[in-house]
C-alpha positions in Angstrom: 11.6 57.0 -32.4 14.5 54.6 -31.8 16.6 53.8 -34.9 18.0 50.5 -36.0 22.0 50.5 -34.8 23.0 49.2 -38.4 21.1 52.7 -39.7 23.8 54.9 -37.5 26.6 57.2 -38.9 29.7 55.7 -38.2 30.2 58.2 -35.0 27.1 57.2 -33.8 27.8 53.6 -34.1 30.7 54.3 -32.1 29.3 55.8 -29.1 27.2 53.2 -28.9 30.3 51.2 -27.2 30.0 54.1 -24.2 28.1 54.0 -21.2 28.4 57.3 -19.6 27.8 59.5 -16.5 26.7 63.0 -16.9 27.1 66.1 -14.8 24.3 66.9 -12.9 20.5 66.7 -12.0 18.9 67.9 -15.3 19.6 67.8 -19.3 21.1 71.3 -19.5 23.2 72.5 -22.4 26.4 71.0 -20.9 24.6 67.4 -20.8 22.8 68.0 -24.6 25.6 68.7 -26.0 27.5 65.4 -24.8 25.0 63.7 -25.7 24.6 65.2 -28.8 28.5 64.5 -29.6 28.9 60.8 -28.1 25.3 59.5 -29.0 25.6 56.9 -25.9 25.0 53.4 -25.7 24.1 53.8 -22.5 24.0 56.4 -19.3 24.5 55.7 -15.5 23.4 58.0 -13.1 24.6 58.8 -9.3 24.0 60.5 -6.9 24.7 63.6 -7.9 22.0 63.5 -10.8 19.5 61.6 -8.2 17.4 64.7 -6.3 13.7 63.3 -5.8 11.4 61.3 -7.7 9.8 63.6 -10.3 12.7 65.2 -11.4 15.1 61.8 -11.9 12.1 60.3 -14.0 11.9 63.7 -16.6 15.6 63.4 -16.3 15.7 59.6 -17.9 12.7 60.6 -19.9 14.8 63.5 -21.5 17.8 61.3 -22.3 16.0 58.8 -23.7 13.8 60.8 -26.1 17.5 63.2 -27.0 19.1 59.9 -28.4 18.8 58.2 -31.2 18.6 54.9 -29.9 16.9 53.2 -26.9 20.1 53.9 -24.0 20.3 51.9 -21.2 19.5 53.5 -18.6 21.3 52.0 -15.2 22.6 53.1 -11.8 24.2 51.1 -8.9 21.4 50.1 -6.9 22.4 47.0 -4.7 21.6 48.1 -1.4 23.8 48.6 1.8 26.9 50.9 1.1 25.7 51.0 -2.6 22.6 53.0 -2.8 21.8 56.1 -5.5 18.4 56.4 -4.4 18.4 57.1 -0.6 17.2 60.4 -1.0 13.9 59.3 -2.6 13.3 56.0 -1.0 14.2 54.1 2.3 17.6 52.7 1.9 17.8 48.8 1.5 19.4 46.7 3.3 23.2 45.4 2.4 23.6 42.4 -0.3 25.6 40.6 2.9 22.7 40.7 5.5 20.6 38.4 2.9 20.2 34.7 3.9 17.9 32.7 1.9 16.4 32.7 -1.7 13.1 34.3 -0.6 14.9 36.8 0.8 16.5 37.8 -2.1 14.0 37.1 -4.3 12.1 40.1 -2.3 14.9 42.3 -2.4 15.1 42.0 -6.5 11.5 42.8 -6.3 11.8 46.3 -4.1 14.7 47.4 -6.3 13.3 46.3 -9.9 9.7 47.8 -9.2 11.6 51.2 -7.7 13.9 51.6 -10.3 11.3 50.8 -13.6 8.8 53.7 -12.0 11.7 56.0 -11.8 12.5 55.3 -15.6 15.8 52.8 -15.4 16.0 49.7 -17.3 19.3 48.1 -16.0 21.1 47.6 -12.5 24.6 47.2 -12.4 23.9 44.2 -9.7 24.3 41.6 -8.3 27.7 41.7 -7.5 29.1 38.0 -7.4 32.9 38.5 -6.2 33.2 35.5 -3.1 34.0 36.6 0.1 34.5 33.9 2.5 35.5 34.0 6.2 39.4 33.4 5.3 38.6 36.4 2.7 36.6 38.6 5.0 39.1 41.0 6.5 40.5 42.7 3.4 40.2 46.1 2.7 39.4 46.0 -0.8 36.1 47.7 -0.9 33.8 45.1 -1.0 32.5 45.2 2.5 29.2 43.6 2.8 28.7 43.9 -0.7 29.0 40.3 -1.6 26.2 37.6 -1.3 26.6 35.2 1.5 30.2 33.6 3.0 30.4 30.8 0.2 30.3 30.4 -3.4 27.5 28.3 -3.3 25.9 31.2 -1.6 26.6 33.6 -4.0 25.2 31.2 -6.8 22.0 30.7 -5.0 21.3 34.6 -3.5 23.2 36.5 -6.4 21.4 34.4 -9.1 18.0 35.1 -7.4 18.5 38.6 -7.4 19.1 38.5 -11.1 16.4 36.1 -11.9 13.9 38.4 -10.1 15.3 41.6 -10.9 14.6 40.9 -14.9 11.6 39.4 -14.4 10.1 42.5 -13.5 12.1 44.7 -16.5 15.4 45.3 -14.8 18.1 43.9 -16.7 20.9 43.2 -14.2 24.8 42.9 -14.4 26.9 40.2 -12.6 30.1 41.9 -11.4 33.3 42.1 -11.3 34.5 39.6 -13.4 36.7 37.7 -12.7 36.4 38.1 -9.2 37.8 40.9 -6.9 37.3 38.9 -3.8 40.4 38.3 -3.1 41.8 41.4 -3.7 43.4 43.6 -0.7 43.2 46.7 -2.4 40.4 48.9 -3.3 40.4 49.2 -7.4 38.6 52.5 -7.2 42.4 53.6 -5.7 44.7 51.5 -7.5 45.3 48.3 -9.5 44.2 45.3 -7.2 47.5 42.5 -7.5 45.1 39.4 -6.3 47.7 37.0 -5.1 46.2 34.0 -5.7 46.5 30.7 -7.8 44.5 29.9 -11.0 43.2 26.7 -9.1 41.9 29.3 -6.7 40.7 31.1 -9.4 39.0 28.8 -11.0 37.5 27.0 -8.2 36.0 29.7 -5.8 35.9 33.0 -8.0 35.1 31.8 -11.6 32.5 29.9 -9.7 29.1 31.9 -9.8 30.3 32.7 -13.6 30.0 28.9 -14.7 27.1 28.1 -12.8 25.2 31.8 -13.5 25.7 31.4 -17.4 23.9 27.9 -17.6 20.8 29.4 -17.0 20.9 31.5 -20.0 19.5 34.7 -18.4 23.1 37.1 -17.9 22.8 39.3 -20.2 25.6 41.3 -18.8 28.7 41.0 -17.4 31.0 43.7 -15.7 34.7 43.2 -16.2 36.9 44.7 -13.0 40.2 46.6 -12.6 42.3 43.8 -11.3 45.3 41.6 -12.3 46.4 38.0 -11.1 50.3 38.0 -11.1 50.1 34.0 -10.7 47.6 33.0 -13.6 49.6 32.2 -16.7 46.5 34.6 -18.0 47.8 37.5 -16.5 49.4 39.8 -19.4 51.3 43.0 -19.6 51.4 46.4 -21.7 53.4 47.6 -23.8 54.4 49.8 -20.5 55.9 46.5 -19.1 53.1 46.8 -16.2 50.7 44.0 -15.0 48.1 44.7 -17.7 44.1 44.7 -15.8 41.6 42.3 -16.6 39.4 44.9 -18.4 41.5 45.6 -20.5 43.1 42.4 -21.4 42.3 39.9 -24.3 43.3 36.9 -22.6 40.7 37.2 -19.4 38.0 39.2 -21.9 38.2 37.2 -25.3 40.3 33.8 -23.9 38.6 33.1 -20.9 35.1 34.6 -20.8 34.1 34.8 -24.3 35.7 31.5 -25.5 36.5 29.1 -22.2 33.1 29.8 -20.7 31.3 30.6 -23.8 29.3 33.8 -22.7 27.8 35.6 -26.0 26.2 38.6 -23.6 27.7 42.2 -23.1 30.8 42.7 -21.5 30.9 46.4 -19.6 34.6 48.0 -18.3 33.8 49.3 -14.4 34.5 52.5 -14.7 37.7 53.6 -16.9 38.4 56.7 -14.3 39.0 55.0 -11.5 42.3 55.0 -10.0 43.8 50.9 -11.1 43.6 52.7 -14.9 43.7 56.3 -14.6 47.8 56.6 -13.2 48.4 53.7 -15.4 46.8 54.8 -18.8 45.2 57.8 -20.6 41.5 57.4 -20.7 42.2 57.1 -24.6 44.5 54.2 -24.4 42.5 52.4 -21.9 39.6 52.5 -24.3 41.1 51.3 -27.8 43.0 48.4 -25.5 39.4 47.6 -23.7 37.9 47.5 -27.2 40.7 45.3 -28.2 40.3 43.1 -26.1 37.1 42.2 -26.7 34.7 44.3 -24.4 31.7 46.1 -25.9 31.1 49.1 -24.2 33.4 51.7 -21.7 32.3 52.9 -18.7 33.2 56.8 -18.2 31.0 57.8 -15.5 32.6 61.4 -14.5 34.2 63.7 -16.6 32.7 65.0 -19.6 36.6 65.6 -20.8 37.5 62.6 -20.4 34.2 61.2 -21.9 34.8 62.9 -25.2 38.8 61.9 -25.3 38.0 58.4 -25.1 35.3 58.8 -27.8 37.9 60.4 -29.7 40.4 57.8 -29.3 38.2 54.9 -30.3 36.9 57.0 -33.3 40.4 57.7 -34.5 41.4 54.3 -33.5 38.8 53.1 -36.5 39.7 55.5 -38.7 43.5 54.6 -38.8 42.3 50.8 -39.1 43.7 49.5 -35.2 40.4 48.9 -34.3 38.4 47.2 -37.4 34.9 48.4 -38.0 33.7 44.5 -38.1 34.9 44.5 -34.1 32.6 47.2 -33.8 29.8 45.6 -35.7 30.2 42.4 -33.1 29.8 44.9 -30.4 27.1 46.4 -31.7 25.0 43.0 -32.6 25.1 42.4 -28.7 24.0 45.6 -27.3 21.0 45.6 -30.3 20.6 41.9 -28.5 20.1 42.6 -25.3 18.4 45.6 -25.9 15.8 43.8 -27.5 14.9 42.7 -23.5 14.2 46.1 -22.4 10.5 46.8 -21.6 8.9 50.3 -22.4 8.8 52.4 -18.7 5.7 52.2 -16.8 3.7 55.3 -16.1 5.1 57.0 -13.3 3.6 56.2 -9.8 5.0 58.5 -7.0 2.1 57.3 -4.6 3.9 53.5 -5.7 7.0 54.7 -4.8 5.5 56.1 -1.1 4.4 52.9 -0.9 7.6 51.0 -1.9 9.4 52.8 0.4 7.5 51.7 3.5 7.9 48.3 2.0 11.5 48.4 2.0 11.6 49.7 5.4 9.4 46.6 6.6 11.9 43.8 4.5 15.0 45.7 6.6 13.7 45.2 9.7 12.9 41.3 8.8 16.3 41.0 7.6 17.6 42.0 11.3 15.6 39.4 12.9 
């Protein structure tokens, strides 16, 4: 039985704030006892947990029923590139090869149905960084990740998917705020500098935010490893460095919470990739991301380095440099959208035979 977040031990209100990977393919002791010590918020799965059908289900079954509250339960399912499920059903077609709203709308549908039966409740999807022809030949990992050539496109395809995807019990996550299209750099390497203006910013990259957020229905936003050397935004660390967006208060707290008033979750990419890694301890990098006014850390690797950031924001609390009433805030929004999530449906293999072969047949309209 789930309880309440206000009814939590401190500790366990803490780990609430973490959204984590763990090591492999079933709950062994390893996994039970990080679960048992960080009580998370939320776990993300790969493809190194993701074997077949049956056994990812009792998998997200077992976590579920070892916490103490209801976890999200998400993975990186937006087709193309960025699949965690080829091994169970036909791979989908990329994000870039989508062209009109039905289109996406049936896209949302094959991915929400596949993942519910399989026992997630979020996506980390749609991504919503703008990728226009001048934009197209960077090598910043994006590929054909992006929604259409436009940011009118990505309103219109990318707000589909999300639409679509929660209507049918998948609660999605626009990413990566503020925008890593025009980065040249791939953030899972190092820090993206994304040379461009704050009238560029603003214009073509803050663009899907604005218009996505009217609607009401983000619940969640992913903030990326990047920094913007010519935004009067941009700060830096006590290091001297170019600080990154995650972890700064002015792009997290300034901009997204205040300028365009978003009251959802607010999710680090992942804290171990290489933009904060050779820049900051894990530790650091989740007090500052804290600070700044994100509510929960994405540590999707290393057990190690799962418990030292847990450790750091703990200690963090207990010295008084985070306050426990920042924590409280981040805990009123995860108990908030939380409230969304739908119980899992019964699990359908013969559904997901069947999905597959519908998958296979929206690919091969999409390369008509």
């Amino acid at each position: 039985m789930s309880v309440p977040l206000q009814d939590l031990s401190i500790r366990h209100k803490i780990g609430q704030l973490f959204f984590i990977g763990i090591p492999g393919p079933e709950l062994d002791e390893q996994t039970r006892l990080l679960l048992e010590e960080v009580s998370p918020g939320g776990v993300c799965l790969f493809a190194r947990n993701i074997r077949e059908a049956a056994q990812t289900r009792r998998l997200l079954d077992g976590i579920r029923e070892k916490l103490p509250a209801i976890p999200f339960l998400s993975l990186d399912q937006e087709g193309g590139t960025v699949d965690r499920l080829r091994k169970i059903v036909t791979p989908i077609s990329a994000a870039g090869r989508v062209r009109t709203r039905q289109e996406a709308a049936d896209m949302a549908e094959l991915i929400a149905e596949t993942i519910s039966i399989l026992g997630f409740n979020m996506n980390f999807a749609p991504v919503v960084d703008v990728v226009d022809a001048e934009r197209g030949s960077s090598s910043n990992g994006l590929f054909t990740r992006p929604f259409g050539h436009s940011k009118e496109d990505v309103v219109e395809l990318a707000g589909e998917i999300l639409r679509v995807m929660q209507q049918h019990g998948a609660i999605g996550c626009l990413k990566h705020f503020p925008g890593l299209g025009g980065a040249k750099v791939d953030s899972h390497e190092e820090l993206p500098l994304v040379n461009i203006s704050k009238d560029e910013l603003f214009d073509k990259d803050l663009y899907p935010y604005r218009e996505l957020l009217k609607s009401g229905e983000v619940h969640a936003v992913m903030a990326a490893h990047a920094s913007f050397p010519a935004v009067d935004l941009q700060e830096r660390g006590q290091n001297g460095k170019l600080l990154p967006s995650s972890l700064s208060k002015h792009f997290i707290t300034t901009l997204l919470r205040g300028e365009l008033q978003y009251e959802g979750l607010v999710i680090t990419d992942d804290l171990e990739m290489g933009a904060i890694i050779k820049n900051y301890g894990i530790g650091e990098a989740c007090v500052m991301a804290i600070d700044a006014g994100v509510d929960m850390l994405a540590i999707c690797a290393d057990p190690g380095n799962i418990v030292q950031g847990f450790d750091a924001v703990a200690d963090a609390v207990g010295d008084g440099r985070i306050e426990m009433s920042r924590i409280e805030e981040s805990l009123e929004r995860i108990s908030a959208v939380r409230s969304f999530l739908p119980d899992p449906p019964v699990f359908d293999p013969a559904r997901l035979h069947s999905l597959s072969s519908e998958i296979a047949g929206f690919n091969e309209r999409l390369e008509k």
